[in-house]
C-alpha positions, 0 to 999 in steps of 0.5 A: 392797693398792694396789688397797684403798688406791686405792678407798678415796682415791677413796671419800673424795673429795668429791662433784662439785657439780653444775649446777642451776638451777630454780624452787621457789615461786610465787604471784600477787597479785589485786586484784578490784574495788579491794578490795587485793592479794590472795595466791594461792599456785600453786608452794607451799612450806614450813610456811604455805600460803595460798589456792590460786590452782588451782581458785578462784573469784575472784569475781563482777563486771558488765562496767560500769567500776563492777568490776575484776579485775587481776592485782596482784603476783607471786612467782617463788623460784628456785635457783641452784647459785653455785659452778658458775656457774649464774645466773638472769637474769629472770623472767616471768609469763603469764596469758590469759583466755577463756570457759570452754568456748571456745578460748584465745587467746594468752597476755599477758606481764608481767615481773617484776624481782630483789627479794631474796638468800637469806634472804626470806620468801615471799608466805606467810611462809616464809623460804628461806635457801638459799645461791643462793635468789632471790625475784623477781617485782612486790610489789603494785601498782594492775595488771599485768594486767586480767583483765576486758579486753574484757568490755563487753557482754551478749553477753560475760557467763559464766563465764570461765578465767583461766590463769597460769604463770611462766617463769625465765631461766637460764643452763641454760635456762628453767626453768618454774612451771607446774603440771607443763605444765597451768598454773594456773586459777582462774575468774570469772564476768562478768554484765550491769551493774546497769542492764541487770540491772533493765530486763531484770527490768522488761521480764520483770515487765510481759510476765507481767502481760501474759499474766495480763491 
C-alpha cells in the first residue's frame, strides 16, 4: 500500500520546467530601387503568410547609380523559458551576395536591437502572446545593407545570389533562423546602364548594315 501511495504522489507532481531558448520567425525587409520596405518572410509563422524570401526574384536593375537594392529591415521572434532564467540578449542578421555559379565570400553582419515584449504582431500580422516571446531586429529604414556593392561595370553583370539568415544570442547558446543550415536565397539580376545598353544596340545595327552593304 506505501509503494501505491508513493507512486501516485510522485505521479501528481508537477512537470519540471525545462531550460529553453529559440527562435520561431523571421523576416526581412527589401527596399529595390527606392521603391519602399518590402517584407519577405524566411522563418514563418501563424495563420498570415507573405511572399517568401527563399527562392524569389528580386528584380532586375543596371549597375548606374539610377538603381538600388538594399536590405531595409528585419525581424527575428524569439523564446525564452522566464521561470528558468533563460535570456536572449541580441540579435544579428548576415546576408552575402555573389554571382550565381561562383564561390561565396564571406558574410557582412548587421545587427538588430529589442523591440517589443509578448504580445506583438509580426511583420505579417501574427501576434505572438507567449509569455517570454520577444520580437527584434531594425523596422524599415533608408539601408542596412546594399546588396548591389560592388557591381559597377559591364564585366559584372548576371545574375546574382543573395544568402541571408539570423543569429540570436542566449544565455543557452546561440540559436539560428537559418533555413535548417541552407540559408536563405533569393536572386537579382544586374545588366548594363541604359547608355551602354543603347550604344551596344547601335554598334550592333551599323555592323549589319555593314555586312548587308
Amino acid at each position: 500500500m506505501k509503494r501505491i501511495v508513493l507512486a501516485l504522489s510522485i505521479a501528481l507532481l508537477p512537470a519540471a520546467s525545462q531550460a529553453a531558448t529559440g527562435v520561431f520567425g523571421s523576416y526581412v525587409g527589401i527596399n529595390p530601387d527606392g521603391a519602399g520596405n518590402s517584407w519577405y518572410g524566411t522563418q514563418e509563422w501563424g495563420a498570415n503568410n507573405i511572399q517568401d524570401f527563399q527562392g524569389a526574384n528580386l528584380g532586375t536593375f543596371n549597375w548606374s547609380t539610377s538603381d538600388t537594392l538594399q536590405i531595409s529591415a528585419f525581424q527575428v521572434q524569439t523564446f525564452k523559458n522566464v521561470g528558468e532564467g533563460d535570456d536572449v540578449t541580441g540579435i544579428e542578421l548576415q546576408y552575402r551576395v555573389y554571382k550565381t555559379g561562383n564561390t561565396p565570400g564571406s558574410f557582412n553582419v548587421v545587427g538588430g536591437g529589442f523591440l517589443a515584449d509578448s504580445p506583438f504582431a509580426s511583420a505579417a500580422g501574427n501576434t505572438a502572446s507567449g509569455f517570454g516571446d520577444q520580437n527584434w531586429g531594425v523596422n524599415p529604414t533608408a539601408t542596412l545593407g546594399n546588396l548591389m556593392a560592388g557591381i559597377d561595370s559591364a564585366a559584372e553583370n548576371g545574375n546574382y545570389t543573395v544568402e541571408i539568415f539570423y543569429r540570436a544570442f542566449t544565455n543557452r547558446g546561440d540559436r539560428y533562423s537559418n533555413n535548417g543550415g541552407a540559408n536563405y536565397t533569393a536572386n537579382f539580376t544586374a545588366i548594363p546602364e541604359p547608355g551602354s545598353m543603347l550604344l551596344a544596340s547601335v554598334g550592333l545595327l551599323g555592323l549589319i548594315a555593314r555586312r548587308k552593304r
